[in-house]
N, C-alpha and C positions, 0 to 999 in steps of 0.2 A: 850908499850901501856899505854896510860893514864886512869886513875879508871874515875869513872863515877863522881866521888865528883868535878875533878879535869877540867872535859869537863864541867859541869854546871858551874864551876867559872868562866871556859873563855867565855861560851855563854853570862852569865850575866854581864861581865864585857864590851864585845864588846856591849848589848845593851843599856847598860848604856854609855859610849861614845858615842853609836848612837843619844842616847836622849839629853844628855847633846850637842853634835854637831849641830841637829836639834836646839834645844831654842837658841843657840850664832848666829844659822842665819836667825830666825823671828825677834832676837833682835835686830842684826847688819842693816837687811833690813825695820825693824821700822823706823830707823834713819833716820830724816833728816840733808839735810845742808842748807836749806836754812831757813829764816826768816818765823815763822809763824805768822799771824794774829794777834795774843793772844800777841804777842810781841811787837807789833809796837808801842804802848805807854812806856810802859818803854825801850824802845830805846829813844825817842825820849827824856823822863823824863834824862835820863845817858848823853845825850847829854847836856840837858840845865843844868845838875848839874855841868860838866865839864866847861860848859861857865861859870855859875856864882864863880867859883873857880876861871879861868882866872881872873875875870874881879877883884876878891879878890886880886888878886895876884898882880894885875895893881896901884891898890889901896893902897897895903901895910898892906891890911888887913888878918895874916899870921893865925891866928883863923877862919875866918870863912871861907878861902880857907882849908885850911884841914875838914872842918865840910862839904863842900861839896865834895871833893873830896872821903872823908868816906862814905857819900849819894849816890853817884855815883858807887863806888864800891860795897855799900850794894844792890845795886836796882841789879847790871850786875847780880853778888852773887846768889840773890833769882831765879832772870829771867832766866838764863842761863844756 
């Protein structure tokens, strides 16, 4: 037989897993995968950072394609 100290630790223990299991699946079910609203400008900002790197790059200008592809990474970064 188990004392009594020893049943409250596993009652508290299973409800705390209960609880912690519960918040991993409002968390998990929060989630989206798709594109929000809020997004759609710096998407499109990461795009054109990446074009103007291209067109650096085209150019031979090996400074300010990395100044943009650094812009571009920084914007996904925050965004994402």
């Amino acid at each position: 037989m188990s004392s009594y100290f020893e049943q409250k630790a596993k009652k508290s223990k299973k409800n705390t897993f209960l609880k912690s299991f519960r918040n991993l699946k409002l968390v998990t079910s929060a989630r989206k995968d798709h594109m929000n609203v809020k997004q759609i400008f710096p998407a499109i900002l990461i795009g054109l950072d990446i074009g103007a790197a291209i067109v650096c790059l085209c150019c031979g200008d090996v400074k300010h394609a990395i100044y943009w592809f650094a812009a571009a990474t920084l914007t996904a970064t925050v965004t994402f």
